[in-house]
C-alpha positions in Angstrom: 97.5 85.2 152.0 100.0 87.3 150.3 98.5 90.7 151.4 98.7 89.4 155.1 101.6 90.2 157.3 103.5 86.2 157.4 104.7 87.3 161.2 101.6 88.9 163.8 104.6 89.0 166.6 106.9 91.0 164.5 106.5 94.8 165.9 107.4 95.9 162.3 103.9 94.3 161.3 101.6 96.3 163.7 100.5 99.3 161.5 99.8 97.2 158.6 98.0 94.8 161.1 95.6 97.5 163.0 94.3 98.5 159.5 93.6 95.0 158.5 91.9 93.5 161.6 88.6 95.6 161.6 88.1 94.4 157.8 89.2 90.6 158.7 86.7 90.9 161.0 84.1 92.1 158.8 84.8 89.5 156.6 84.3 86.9 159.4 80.7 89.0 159.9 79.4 88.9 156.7 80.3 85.4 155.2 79.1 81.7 155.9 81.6 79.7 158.2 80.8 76.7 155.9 82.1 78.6 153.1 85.5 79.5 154.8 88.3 78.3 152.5 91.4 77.1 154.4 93.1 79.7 152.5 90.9 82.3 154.1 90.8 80.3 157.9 94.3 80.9 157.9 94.1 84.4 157.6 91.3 84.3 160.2 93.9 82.4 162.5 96.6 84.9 161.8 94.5 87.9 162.5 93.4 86.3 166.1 97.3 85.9 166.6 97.5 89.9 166.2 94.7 90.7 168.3 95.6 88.1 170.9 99.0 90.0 171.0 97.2 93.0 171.4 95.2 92.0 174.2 92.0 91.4 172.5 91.4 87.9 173.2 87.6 88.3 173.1 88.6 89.3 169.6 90.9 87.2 169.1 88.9 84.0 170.1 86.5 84.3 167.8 88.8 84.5 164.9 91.2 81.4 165.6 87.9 79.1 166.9 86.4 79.9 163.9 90.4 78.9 161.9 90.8 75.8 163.3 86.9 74.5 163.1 87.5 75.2 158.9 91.3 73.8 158.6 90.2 70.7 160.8 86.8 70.5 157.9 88.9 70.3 155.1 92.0 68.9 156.1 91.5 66.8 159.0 92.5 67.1 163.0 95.7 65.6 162.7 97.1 67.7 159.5 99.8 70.2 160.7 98.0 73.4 159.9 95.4 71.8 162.3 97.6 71.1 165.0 99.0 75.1 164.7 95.3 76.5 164.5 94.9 74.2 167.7 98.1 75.7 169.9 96.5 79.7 169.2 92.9 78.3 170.6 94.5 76.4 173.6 96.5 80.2 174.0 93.0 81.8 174.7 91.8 79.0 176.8 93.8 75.9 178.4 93.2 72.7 178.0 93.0 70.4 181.1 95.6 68.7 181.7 95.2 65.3 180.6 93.4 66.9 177.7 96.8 69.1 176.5 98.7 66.0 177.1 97.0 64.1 174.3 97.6 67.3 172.4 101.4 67.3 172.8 101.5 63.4 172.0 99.7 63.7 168.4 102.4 67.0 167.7 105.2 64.9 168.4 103.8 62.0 166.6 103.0 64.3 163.6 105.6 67.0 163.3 108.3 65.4 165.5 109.3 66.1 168.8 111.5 68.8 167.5 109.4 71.2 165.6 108.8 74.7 166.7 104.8 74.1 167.0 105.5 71.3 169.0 107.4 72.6 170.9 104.8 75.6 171.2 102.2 72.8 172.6 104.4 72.0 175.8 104.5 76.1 176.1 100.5 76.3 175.9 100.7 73.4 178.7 102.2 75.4 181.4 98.8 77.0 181.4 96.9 73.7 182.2 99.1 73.5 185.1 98.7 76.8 186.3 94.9 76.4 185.8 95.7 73.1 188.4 97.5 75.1 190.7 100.6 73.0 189.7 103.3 75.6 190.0 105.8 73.4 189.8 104.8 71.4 187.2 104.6 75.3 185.7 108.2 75.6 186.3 109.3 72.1 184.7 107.8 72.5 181.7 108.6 75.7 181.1 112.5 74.9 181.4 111.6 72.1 178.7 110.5 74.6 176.6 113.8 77.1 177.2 116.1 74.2 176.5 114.7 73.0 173.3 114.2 76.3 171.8 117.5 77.1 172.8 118.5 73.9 170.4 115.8 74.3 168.1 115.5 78.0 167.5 119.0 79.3 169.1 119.4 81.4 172.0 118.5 84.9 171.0 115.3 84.1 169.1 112.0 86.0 170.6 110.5 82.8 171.3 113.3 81.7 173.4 113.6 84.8 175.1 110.2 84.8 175.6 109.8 81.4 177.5 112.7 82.3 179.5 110.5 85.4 180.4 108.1 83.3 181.6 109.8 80.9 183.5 111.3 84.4 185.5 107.4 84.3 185.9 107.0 81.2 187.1 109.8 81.6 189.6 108.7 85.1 191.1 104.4 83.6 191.8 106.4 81.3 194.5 109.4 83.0 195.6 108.9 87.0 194.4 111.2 88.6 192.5 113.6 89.6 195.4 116.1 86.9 194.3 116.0 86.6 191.0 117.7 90.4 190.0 121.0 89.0 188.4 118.6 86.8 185.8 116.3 89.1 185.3 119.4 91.3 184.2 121.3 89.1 182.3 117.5 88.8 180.1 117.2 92.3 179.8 120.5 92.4 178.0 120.0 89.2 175.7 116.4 91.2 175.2 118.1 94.7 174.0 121.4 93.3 172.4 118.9 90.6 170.0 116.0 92.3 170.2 116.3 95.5 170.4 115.4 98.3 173.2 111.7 98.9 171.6 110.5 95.2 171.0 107.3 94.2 173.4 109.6 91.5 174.8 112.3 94.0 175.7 109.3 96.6 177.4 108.4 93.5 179.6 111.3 92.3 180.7 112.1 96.2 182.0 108.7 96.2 183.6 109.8 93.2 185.4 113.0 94.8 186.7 111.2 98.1 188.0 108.8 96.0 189.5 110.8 94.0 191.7 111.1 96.9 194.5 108.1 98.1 194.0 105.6 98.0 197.2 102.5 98.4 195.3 101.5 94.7 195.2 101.7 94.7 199.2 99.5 97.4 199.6 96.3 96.8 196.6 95.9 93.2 197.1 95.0 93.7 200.9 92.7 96.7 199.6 91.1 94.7 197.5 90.7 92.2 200.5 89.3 95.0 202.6 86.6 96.4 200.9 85.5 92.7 200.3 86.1 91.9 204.7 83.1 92.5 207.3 83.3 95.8 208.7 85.3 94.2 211.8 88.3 92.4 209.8 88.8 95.4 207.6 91.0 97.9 209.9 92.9 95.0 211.2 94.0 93.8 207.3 94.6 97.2 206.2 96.6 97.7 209.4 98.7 94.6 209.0 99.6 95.4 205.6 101.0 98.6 206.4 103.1 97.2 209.3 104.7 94.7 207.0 105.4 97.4 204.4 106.9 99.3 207.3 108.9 96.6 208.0 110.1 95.7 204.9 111.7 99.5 203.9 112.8 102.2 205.3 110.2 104.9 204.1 113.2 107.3 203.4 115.2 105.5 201.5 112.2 103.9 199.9 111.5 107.9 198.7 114.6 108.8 197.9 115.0 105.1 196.0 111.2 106.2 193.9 113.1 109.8 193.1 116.0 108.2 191.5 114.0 105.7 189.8 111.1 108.2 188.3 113.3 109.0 185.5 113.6 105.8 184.0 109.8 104.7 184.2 108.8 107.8 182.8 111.0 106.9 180.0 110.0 103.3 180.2 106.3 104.5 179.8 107.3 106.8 176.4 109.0 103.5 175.0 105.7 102.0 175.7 103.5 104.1 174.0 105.4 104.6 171.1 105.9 101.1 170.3 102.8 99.6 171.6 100.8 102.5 171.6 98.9 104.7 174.5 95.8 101.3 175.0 97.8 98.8 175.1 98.1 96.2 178.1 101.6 96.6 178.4 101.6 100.4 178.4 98.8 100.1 181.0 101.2 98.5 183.1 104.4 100.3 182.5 101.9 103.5 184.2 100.5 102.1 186.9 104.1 101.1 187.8 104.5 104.9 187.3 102.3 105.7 189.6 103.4 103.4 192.3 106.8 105.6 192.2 105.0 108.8 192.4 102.9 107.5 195.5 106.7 105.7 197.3 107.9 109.6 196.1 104.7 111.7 198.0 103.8 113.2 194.7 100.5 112.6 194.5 99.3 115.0 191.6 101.2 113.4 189.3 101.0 109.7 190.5 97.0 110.7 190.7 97.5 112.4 187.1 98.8 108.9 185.3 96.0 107.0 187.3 93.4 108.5 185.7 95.4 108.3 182.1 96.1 104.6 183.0 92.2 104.0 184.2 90.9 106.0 181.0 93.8 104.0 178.6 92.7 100.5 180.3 89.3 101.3 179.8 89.6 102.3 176.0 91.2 98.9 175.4 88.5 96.8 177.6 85.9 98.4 174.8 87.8 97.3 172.4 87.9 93.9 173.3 91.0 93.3 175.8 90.8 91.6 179.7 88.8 93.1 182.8 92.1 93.1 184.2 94.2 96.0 183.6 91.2 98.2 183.8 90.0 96.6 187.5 93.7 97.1 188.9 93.9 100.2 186.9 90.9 101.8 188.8 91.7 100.4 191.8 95.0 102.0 191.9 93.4 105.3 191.4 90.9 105.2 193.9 93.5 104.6 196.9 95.5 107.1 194.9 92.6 109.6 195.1 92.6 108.8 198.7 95.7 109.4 199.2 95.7 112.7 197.8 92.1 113.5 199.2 90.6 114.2 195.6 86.9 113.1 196.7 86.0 113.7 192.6 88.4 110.7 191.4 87.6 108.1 194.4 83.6 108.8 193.2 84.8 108.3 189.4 86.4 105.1 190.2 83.8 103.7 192.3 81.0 104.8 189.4 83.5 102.9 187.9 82.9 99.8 189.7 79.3 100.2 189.8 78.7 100.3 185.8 80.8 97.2 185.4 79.2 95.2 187.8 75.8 96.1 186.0 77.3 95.7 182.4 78.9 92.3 183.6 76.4 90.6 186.4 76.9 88.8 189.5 78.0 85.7 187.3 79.7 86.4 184.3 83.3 87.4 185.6 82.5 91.5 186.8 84.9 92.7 189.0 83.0 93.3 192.1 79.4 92.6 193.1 77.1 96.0 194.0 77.4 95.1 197.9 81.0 94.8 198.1 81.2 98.3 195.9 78.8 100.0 198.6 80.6 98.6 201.5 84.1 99.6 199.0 82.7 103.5 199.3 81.9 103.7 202.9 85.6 102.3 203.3 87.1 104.8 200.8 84.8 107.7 202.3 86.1 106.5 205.8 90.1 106.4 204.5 89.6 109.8 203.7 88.6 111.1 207.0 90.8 109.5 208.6 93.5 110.9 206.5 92.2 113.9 206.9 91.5 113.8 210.8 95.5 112.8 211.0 96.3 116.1 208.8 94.5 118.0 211.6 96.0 116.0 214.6 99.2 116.4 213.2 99.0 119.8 212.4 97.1 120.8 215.6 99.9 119.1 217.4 102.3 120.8 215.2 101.1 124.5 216.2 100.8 123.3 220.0 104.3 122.4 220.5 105.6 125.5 218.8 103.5 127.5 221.0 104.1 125.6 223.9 107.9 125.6 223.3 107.6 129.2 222.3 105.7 130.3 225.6 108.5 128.0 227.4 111.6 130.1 226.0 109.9 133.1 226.2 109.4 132.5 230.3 113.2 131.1 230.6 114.3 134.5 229.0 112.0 136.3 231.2 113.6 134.4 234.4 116.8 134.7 232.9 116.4 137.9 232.4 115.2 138.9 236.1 
């Protein structure tokens, strides 16, 4: 235990962390579970903290299932080394809701009401509730958790920060994160002056603030709606998420807002990958956000240049073990940014994209998209194309007629003039 980093959260850790996982992990590989000392299933449990950090929670899963099943052999269920190798397995996958309750009742009951892992448990329950669709319970609990590790811990500790992070979370899946700028601030600040500019924490909560003007969302969820619509409702959902985007923003200042702002995710994304590194979830995000400003701006190379990075990055770290997630959204992103900049090469690499993870995946075991909604997702991007194409030529036909016509007009009021 002494060679193992005592903190998997603390950034200063990570080096020393990435050269120790692959050989944890061979250890896991090539010894008995029954043999597992509890020595030994604690650094198992630390380890699946790292990679869970990391984004590897397939990883990770394995490690601090196999912790807990060895702490809870030798020491019992109700130990409080078995109660903390229980709050990192409930991290990768919630407990229902009556289920986590019971949890939280034998914390308090063994480690007091509180202490730091209990306090942990009612944290890991806001995820039962999400799972229930309870976003309100969500909420509740999650202010709990603020308030008593505000007491417990003090107000500029990571884990405080951190659940107020995700009770800014909580807020913006119901309301969106129009109205909650001033605390999204005032957390960026407590993040940098405690924290530091660099921590993950820190790098999240400035994702946040980029993100809340960002019109990306509005335009890739009803994407991903319409290549999965018959071929009648798919015009009319593309159609009405543009008009609501048009609504919402002027397109003007929206472009001249995505200018301004460029210079600041570009740093934001070189923050990323030196302290989290190029693969990472995080840094994933900070480039897609990237590329959201490049498509508001109308520079498509470069918002199509960081798609691809973002897609190949995302991609690297599903192989390794991370989420589906950032990869699906990541590809997704650049095929409509393919479209948008009429690169027929990228929108084929994306979709071949889609295609080998629906094979590697199946219909059934969580793949992105099944093979007919990817063919009827290439007729749609084939069909965006000409018709962004077919407007190029309208507008440019129209373009040339009017300056002829108005040419041929002044030229025959000069002549009358004239005569």
């Amino acid at each position: 235990m002494e060679a193992v980093p005592a903190d998997a959260e603390d950034p200063s850790t990570w080096s020393a962390w990435r050269r120790l996982l692959p050989h944890v992990e061979a250890l896991a590989g090539h010894t008995d579970p029954q043999a597992d000392t509890v020595s030994l299933a604690r650094v198992f449990g630390r380890a699946g903290e790292f990679a869970a950090g990391q984004g590897l929670r397939g990883r990770a899963g394995q490690l601090v299932e196999r912790s807990e099943s060895a702490i809870v052999r030798h020491l019992g269920p109700e130990h409080p080394l078995a109660l903390v190798a229980r709050n990192r397995v409930i991290a990768m996958d919630p407990l229902p809701e009556a289920e986590m309750r019971e949890h939280i009742t034998r914390c308090e009951r063994v480690l007091g009401p509180r202490h730091p892992e209990t306090i942990t448990a009612w944290f890991e329950s806001a995820a039962s509730h999400m799972r229930a669709g309870d976003f309100e319970g969500v909420e509740r609990v999650v202010e709990h958790v603020v308030k008593m590790r505000r007491r417990v811990l003090g107000p500029g500790h990571a884990h405080t920060l951190r659940a107020r992070w995700t009770l800014l979370l909580a807020k913006s899946m119901q309301a969106g994160l129009d109205g909650l700028a001033p605390e999204i601030e005032l957390l960026m600040a407590d993040c940098v002056r405690d924290l530091g500019e660099r921590h993950p924490l820190t790098l999240d909560v400035r994702l946040m603030w980029h993100s809340r003007n960002k019109i990306g969302t509005d335009l890739i969820k009803p994407l991903y709606s319409a290549v999965r619509a018959s071929e009648e409702e798919r015009e009319d959902i593309l159609r009405e998420a543009l008009e609501r985007t048009r609504q919402k923003v002027d397109p003007e200042a929206m472009r001249e807002w995505a200018r301004e702002a460029l210079p600041e995710a570009e740093r934001h994304v070189a923050d990323c990958e030196e302290a989290l590194g190029p693969e990472h979830s995080d840094t994933v995000w900070a480039r897609l956000n990237l590329v959201q400003a490049y498509l508001v701006a109308e520079d498509f190379d470069n918002a199509l240049r960081h798609a691809r990075q973002a897609a190949a990055d995302a991609e690297q770290q599903r192989r390794s073990g991370a989420d589906a997630a950032p990869s699906v959204m990541a590809h997704l992103l650049m095929m409509f940014t393919s479209a948008v900049a009429r690169d027929e090469s990228a929108v084929t690499d994306a979709i071949g994209w889609f295609r080998s993870a629906s094979e590697q995946f199946g219909d059934d075991s969580g793949g992105p998209l099944g093979p007919d909604v990817i063919e009827q997702m290439e007729r749609f991007m084939a069909a965006l194309m000409n018709r962004e194409g077919a407007g190029e030529t309208n507008r440019e036909g129209a373009g040339e007629t009017n300056r002829e016509g108005a040419g041929e007009m002044n030229r025959e009021g000069a002549e009358e003039g004239t005569s």
